[in-house]
C-alpha positions as CSV (number, residue, x, y, z in Angstrom):
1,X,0.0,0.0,0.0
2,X,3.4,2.0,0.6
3,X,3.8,2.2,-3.0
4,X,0.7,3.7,-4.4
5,X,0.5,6.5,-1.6
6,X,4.1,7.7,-2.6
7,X,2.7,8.3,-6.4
8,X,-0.6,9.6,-5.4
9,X,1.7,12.4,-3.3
10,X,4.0,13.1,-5.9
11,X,1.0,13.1,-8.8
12,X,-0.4,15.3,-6.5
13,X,3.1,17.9,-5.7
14,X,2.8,17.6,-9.7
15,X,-0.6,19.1,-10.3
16,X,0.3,21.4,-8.2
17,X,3.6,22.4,-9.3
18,X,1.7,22.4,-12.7
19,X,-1.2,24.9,-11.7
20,X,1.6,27.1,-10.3
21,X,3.4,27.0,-13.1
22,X,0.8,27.9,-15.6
23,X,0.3,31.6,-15.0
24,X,3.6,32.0,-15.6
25,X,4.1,30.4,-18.6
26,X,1.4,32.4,-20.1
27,X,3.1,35.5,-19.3
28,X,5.7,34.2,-21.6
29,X,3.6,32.3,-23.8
30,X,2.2,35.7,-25.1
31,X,5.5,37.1,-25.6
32,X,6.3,34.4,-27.5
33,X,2.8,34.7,-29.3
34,X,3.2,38.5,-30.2
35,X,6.4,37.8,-31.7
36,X,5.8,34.5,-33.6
37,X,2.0,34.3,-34.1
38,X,0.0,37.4,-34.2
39,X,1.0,38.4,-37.7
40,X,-0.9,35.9,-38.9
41,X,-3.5,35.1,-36.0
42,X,-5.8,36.9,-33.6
43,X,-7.5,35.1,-30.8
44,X,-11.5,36.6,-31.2
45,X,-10.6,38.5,-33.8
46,X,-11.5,36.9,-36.7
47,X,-9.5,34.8,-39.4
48,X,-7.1,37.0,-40.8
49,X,-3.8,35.3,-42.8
50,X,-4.5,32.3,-40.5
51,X,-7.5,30.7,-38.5
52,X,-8.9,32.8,-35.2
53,X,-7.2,30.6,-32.6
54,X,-10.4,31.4,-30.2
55,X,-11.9,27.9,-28.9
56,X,-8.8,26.4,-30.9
57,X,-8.2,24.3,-27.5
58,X,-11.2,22.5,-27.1
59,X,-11.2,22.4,-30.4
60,X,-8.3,20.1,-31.2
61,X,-6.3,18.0,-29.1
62,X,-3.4,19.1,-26.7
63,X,-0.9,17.0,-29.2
64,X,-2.2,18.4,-32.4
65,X,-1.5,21.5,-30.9
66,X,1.9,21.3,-30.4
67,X,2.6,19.5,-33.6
68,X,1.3,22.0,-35.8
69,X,3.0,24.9,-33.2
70,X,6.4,23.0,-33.6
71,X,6.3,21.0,-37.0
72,X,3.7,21.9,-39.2
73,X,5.7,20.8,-42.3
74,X,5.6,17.3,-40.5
75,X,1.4,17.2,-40.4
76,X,1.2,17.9,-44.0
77,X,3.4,15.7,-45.1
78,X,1.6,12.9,-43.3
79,X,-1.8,13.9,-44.7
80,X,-3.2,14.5,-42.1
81,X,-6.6,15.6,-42.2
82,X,-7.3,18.9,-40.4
83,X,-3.8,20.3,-41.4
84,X,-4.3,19.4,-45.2
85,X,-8.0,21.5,-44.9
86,X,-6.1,24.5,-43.6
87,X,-3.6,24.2,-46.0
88,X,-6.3,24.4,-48.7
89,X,-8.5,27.1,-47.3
90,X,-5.7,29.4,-46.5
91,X,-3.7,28.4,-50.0
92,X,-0.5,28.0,-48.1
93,X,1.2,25.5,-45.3
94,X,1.8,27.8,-41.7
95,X,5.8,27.6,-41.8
96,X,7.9,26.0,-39.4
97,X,9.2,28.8,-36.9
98,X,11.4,26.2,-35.0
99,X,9.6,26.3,-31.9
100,X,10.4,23.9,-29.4
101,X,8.9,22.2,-27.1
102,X,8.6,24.0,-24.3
103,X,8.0,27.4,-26.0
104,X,4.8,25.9,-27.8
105,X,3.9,24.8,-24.0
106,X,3.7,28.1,-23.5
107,X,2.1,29.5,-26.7
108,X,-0.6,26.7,-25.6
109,X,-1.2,28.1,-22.0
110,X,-1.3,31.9,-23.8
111,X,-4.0,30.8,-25.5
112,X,-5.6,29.4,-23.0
113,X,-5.8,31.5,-20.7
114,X,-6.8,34.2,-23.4
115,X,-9.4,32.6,-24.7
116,X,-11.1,31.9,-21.2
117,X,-10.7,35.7,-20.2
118,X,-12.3,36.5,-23.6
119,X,-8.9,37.3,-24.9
120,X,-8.5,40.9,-23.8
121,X,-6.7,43.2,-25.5
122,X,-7.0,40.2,-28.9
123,X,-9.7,42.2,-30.3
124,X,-9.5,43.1,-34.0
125,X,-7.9,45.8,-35.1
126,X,-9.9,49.2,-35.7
127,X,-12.0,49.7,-39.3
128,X,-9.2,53.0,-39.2
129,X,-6.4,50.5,-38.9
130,X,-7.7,48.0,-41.3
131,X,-8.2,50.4,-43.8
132,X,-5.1,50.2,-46.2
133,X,-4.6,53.9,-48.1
134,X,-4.4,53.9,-51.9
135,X,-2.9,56.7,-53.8
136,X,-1.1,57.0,-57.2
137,X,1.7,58.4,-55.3
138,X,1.9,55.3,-52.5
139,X,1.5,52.6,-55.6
140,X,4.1,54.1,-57.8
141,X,6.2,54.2,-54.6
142,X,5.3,50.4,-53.8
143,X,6.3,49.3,-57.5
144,X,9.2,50.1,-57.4
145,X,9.8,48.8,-54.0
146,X,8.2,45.5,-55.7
147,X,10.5,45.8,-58.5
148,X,13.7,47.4,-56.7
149,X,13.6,50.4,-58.7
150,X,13.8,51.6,-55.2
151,X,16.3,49.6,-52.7
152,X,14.4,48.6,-49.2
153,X,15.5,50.8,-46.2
154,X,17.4,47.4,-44.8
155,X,18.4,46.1,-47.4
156,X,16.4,43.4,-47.9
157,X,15.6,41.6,-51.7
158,X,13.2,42.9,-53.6
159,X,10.1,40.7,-53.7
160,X,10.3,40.5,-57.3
161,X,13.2,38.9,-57.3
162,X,11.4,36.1,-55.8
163,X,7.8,36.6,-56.4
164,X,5.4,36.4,-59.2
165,X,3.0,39.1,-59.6
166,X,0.0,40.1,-61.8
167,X,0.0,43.8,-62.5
168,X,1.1,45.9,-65.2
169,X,4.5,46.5,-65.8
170,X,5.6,43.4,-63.2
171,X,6.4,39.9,-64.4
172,X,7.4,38.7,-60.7
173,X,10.1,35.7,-59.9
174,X,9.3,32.2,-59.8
175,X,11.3,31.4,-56.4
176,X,8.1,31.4,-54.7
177,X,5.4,29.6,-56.4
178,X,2.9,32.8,-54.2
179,X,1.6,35.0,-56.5
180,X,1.1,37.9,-54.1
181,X,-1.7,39.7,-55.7
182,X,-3.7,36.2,-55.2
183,X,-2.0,36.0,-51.6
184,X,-3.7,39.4,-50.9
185,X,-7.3,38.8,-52.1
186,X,-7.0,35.4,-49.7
187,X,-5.5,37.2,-46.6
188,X,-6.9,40.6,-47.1
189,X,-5.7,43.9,-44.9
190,X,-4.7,42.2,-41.7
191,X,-3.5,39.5,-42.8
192,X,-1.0,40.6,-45.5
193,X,0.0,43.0,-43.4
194,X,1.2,40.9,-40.4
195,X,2.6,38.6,-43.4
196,X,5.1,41.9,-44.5
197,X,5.7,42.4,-40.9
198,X,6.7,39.0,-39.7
199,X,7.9,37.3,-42.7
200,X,8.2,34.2,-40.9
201,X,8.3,32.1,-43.9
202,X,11.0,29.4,-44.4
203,X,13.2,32.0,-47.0
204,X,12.3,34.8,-46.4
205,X,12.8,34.0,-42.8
206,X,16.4,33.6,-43.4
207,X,16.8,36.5,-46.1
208,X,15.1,39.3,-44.0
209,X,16.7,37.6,-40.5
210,X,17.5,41.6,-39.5
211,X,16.9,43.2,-42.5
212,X,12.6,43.7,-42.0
213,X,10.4,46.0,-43.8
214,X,9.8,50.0,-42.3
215,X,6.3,50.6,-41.5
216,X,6.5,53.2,-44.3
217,X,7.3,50.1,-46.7
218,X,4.8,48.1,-45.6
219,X,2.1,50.8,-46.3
220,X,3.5,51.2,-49.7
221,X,3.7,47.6,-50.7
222,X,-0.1,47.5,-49.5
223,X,-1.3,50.3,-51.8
224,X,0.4,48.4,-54.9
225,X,-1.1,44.9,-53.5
226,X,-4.8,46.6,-53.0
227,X,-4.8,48.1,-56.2
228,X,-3.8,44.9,-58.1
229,X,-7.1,43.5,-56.4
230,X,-9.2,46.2,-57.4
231,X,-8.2,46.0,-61.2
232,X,-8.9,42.3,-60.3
233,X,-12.4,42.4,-59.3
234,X,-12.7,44.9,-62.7
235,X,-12.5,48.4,-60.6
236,X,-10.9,51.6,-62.2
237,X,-7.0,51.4,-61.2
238,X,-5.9,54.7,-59.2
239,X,-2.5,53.9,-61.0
240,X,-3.8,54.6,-64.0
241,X,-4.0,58.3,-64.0
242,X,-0.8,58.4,-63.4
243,X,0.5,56.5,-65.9
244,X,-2.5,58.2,-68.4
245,X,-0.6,61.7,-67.3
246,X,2.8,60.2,-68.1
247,X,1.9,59.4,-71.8
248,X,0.0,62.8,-72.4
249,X,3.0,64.5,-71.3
250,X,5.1,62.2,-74.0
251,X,2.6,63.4,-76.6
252,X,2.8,66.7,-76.1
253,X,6.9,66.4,-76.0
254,X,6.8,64.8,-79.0
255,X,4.1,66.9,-80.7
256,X,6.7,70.0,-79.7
257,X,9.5,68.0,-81.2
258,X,7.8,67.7,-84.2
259,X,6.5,71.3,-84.8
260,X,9.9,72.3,-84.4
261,X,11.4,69.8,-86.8
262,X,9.0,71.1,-89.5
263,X,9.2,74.4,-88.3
């Protein structure tokens, strides 16, 4: 009878070393989240580049969890089911952010304890911060950071020299098999935008390690990627009287050329 008492007590000092342990672990859990998860998630805020994590933990099991926290790349490639749906809605597999173990632990209890408190301060962003400005001026200054007609502050790559694109004057890479004017119209405002400010994918992870967009970048490059949609969905391009005003003043150069040639 010895035997069983002495694991009862220290199943017991477990629990509670367990319970004590989990407030602080999702102190650190939601640094960990802010850093590593919130460009792409919000917890009650709605699906943005990636699922709203809110009710994710009764939702799937405790081991899922982890898995797809720590090795994502390792659930699709064993089919299975609920990863491979993701993957399909959201057009592209979450990357592997080599998280370990004890980290995801800790992501885990963030979320926990978030979603129980009805994950204050998670809300969605503001309709003034969702709203992305278009301009001529801020899409002529996101092309050619797109095309690197104008080098990045950090020097970081240009995305064309990775990315395809569909939009005038822009052919786009074929690195990346993301064609970002698609990626935009899946992941709308917020989630393209945590996208640009992460950039927790696999290459571009390594690529733009300490080099990452300015804020002022990131607002430009949304212009360009919101206009592409528009012309998309058959709207009237904002980038189009500018490039209307550039060939009238060609004309009328040439026009002058001409009168004085005959003159």
């Amino acid at each position: 009878m010895a035997h069983p008492r002495r694991f009862l007590s220290w199943f017991t000092s477990l629990l509670v070393l367990l319970s004590m342990s989990f407030p602080v672990w999702a102190d650190q859990g939601k640094d960990l989240f802010d850093k590593q998860c919130a460009g792409c998630h919000t917890i009650g805020g709605g699906d943005t580049g990636g699922p709203d994590l809110k009710g994710v933990i009764s939702k799937r099991s405790h081991e899922w969890l982890e898995s797809v926290i720590i090795e994502p790349n390792k659930l699709t490639a064993n089919k299975d089911p609920i990863q491979l749906e993701l993957v399909k809605k959201y057009g592209y597999e979450m990357p592997n952010l080599g998280i370990g173990h004890e980290d995801a632990l800790k992501i885990i209890a963030y979320i926990s304890a978030a979603d129980g408190a009805g994950a204050a301060g998670a809300a969605p962003p503001t309709g003034e911060q969702l709203a992305t400005a278009v301009t001529p001026e801020l899409i002529a200054q996101g092309k050619a950071l797109f095309t690197g007609g104008t080098r990045l502050a950090k020097g970081g790559a240009p995305c064309l020299s990775c990315h395809p694109f569909t939009y005038p004057g822009i052919w786009g890479g074929n690195l990346s098999i993301a064609d970002l004017s698609k990626s935009y119209q899946k992941m709308g405002d917020t989630g393209m935008r945590g996208a640009l400010k992460s950039l927790k994918f696999p290459t571009m992870k390594k690529i733009y390690a300490d080099r990452p967009l300015t804020d002022d970048e990131i607002v430009a490059l949304m212009a360009l990627f919101k206009d592409s949609a528009v012309q998309k969905a058959g709207g009237a391009s904002l980038s189009l009287p500018l490039a209307g005003g550039g060939l009238f003043v060609v004309l009328l150069l040439g026009l002058f050329l001409y009168k004085r040639r005959i003159g």
